[in-house]
N, C-alpha and C positions, 0 to 999 in steps of 0.2 A: 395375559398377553402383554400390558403393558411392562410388567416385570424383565419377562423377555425380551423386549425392546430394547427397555435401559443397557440390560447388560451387556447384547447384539454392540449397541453406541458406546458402551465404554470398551468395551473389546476393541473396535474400532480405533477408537480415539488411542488407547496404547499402542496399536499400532504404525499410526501417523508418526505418532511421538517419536519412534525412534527413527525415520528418515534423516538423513544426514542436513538439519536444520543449519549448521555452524558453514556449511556451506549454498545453502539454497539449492543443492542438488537433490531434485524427487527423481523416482523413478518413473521411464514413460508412463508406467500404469496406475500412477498417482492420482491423474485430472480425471479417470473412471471410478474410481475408488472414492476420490471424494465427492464427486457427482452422485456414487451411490448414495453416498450416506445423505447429503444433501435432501435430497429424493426422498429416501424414508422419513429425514424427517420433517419436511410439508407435510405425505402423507399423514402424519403424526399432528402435526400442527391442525390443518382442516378438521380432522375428526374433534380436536379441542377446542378448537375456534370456528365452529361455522359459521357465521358471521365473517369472516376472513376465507373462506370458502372457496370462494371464484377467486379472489388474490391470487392465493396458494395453486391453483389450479392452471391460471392464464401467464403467473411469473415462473414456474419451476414444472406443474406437471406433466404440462404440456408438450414437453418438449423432451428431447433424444440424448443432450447432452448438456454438458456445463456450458462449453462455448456456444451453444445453440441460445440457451435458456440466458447466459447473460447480454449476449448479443441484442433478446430482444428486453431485457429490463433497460437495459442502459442506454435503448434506439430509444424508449418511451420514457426516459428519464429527460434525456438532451433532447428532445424534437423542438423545432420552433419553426414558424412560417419559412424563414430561410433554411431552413434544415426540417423537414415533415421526415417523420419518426418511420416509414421508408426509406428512404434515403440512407438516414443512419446505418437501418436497421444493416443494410448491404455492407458500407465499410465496416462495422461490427461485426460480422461474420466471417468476413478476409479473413480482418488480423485473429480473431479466435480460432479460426480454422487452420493458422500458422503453429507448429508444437512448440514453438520459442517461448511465444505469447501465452499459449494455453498452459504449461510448465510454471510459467514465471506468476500467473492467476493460480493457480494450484499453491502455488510455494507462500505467495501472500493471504491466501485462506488460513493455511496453515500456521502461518507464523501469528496473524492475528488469533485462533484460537488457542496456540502454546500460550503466548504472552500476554495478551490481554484478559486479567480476572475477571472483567465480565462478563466474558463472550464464553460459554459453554456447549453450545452449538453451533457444527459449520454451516448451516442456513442465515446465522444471525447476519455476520458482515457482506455475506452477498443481498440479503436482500435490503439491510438497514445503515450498515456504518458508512459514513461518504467518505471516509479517508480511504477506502478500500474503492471504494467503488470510484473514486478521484482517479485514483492509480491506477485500477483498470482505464479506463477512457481516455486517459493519460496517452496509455501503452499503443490506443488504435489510433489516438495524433501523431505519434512519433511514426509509427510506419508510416503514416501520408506525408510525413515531413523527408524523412528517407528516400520517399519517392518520387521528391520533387513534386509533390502535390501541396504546395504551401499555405494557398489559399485555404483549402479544408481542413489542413493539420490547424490552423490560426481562429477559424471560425468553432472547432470543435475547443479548442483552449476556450477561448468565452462564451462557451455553452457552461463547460468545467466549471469555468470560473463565476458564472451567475448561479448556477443550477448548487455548488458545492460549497463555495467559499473559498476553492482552493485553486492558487495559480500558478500551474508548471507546464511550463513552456516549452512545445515538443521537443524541439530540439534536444533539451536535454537529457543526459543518458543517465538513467536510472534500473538499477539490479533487480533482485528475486527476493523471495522471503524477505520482503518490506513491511513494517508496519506502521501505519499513519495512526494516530490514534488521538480521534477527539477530530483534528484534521483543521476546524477555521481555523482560517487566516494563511495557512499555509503557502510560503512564496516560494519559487525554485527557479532559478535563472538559465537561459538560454544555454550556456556553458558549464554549468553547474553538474559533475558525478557523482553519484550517491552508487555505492557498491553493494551487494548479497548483503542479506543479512543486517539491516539497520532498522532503527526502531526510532521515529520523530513524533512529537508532541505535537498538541497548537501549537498556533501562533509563530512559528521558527521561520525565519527571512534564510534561503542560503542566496542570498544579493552581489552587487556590485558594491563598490565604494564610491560609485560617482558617475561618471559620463567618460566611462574610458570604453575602449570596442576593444577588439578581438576577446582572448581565454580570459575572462574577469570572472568568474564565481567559483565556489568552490567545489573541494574534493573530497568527500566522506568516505572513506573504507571501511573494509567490512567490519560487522559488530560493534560499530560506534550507537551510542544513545545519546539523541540530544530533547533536552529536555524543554520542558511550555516555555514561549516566550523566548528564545534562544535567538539571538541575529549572528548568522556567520559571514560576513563581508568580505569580499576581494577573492583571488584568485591564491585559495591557503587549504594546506590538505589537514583536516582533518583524520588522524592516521590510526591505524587499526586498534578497535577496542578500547578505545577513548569514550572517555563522558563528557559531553557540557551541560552543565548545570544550568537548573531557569533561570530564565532573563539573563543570562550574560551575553555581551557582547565579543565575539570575538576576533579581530585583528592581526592577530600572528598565527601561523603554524604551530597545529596542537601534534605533541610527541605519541606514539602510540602507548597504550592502556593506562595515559594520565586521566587525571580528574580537572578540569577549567572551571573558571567561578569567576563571578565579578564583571563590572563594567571599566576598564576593558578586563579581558579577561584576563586570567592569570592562571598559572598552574599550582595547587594546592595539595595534589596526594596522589597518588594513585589509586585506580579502577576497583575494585574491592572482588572484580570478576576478570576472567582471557576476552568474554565479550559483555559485557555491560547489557547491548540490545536482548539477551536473550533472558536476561535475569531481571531487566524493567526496576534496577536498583539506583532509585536518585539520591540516596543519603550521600552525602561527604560532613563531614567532621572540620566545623569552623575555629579555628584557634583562637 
């Protein structure tokens, strides 16, 4: 039986694979499909782990759907007196219940499983990795921010941001087939784009340069990789299929599928890939 399972899951898993990733575009049938698989493998997990029994049971079995089932991890993740895991649980169901949202959760499971070698199962980042689960709770600020409900979108940011480590500010607009990976420290500014298809380490600032207002942060397109440690400053795009390499800092507009390095940064070679983000390739060749 459990042979047949393996197989059932790598069947599966080649078939995710070939969803058109280089664009973030799943198919509507996508967020059922990996809700299946999800499902099986709890199921899987509990008979392994009973000692982990009721988890698996009260976080994934329970429940009808992905947007159902993460709605309420993430209401019982962020609850605090000012926010009782009620309350949450209601604005987590909206936005999952939106196919925008449910789509763009779908694409970021996905992308974390392609790209990340440790991640082997689509259970692991919904129920364990906070870069993931940042981004989702992220996604149900932004529609309260959208909505002119600012107070909540603000209060559910510093839930994020104590409960995660990570701080991105609903306002801003961020894509599908994301992957956060690792996730502390993570900062993302009010005005700050980040497009389909990117792939951020720790520790990456995309900040301001200072005390300026209006469009101040940056603009990541698609299939950019920026790597640990990375500060991207000021209102500078980042352009498609580009890398920056750890710890650099960068200051000027990066050209697309360059490689940046250095404090400040600089440009040193090009991308070694058309998208960096999907290949999770941080070598560049220092002269």
């Amino acid at each position: 039986m459990a042979s047949i399972q393996l197989v059932t899951e790598n069947l599966f898993r080649v078939s995710l694979s070939s969803a058109d990733l280089s664009t973030g575009d799943l198919s509507p049938q996508q967020p059922e499909k990996i809700w299946q698989q999800i499902y099986q493998e709890a199921q899987t997990a509990a008979r392994d782990e009973p000692i982990l029994a009721s988890f698996f049971q009260s976080t994934i079995l329970d429940h009808q759907s992905l947007g159902d089932a993460l709605s309420y991890h993430l209401a019982n993740k962020l609850a605090s007196n000012a926010a009782p895991a009620s309350m949450l649980r209601k604005l987590m169901d909206r936005a999952f219940s939106t196919d925008k949202i449910l789509q763009a959760v779908a694409a970021d499971i996905q992308a974390t499983v392609a790209r990340d070698s440790a991640c082997n199962l689509y259970l692991t980042p919904f129920l364990y990795f906070k870069g993931f689960l940042a981004v989702q709770s992220y996604r149900a600020a932004h529609q309260l921010w959208q909505e002119d409900r600012r107070s909540l979108a603000l209060l559910l940011q510093y839930r994020i941001s104590l409960k995660f480590a990570v701080d991105i500010h609903p306002a801003a607009q961020i894509g599908s087939g994301l992957l956060v990976d690792h996730a502390t420290g993570l900062v993302i500014g009010e005005t700050a784009v980040v497009e389909d298809c990117v792939s951020i380490m720790q520790s990456v600032t995309l900040g301001g340069t200072g005390k300026v207002s209006g469009d101040r942060h940056p603009k990541i397109r698609k299939g950019v990789l920026i790597g640990p440690g990375a500060k991207i400053l000021g209102n500078i795009e980042v352009a498609e299929g580009a890398m920056v390499a750890a710890s650099s800092v960068v200051l000027k507009p990066v050209p697309a599928h360059a490689i940046v390095a250095g404090v400040p940064a600089a440009v040193i070679g090009d991308a070694r890939s058309r998208e960096p983000s999907q290949t999770m390739d941080h070598y560049f060749k220092c002269d």
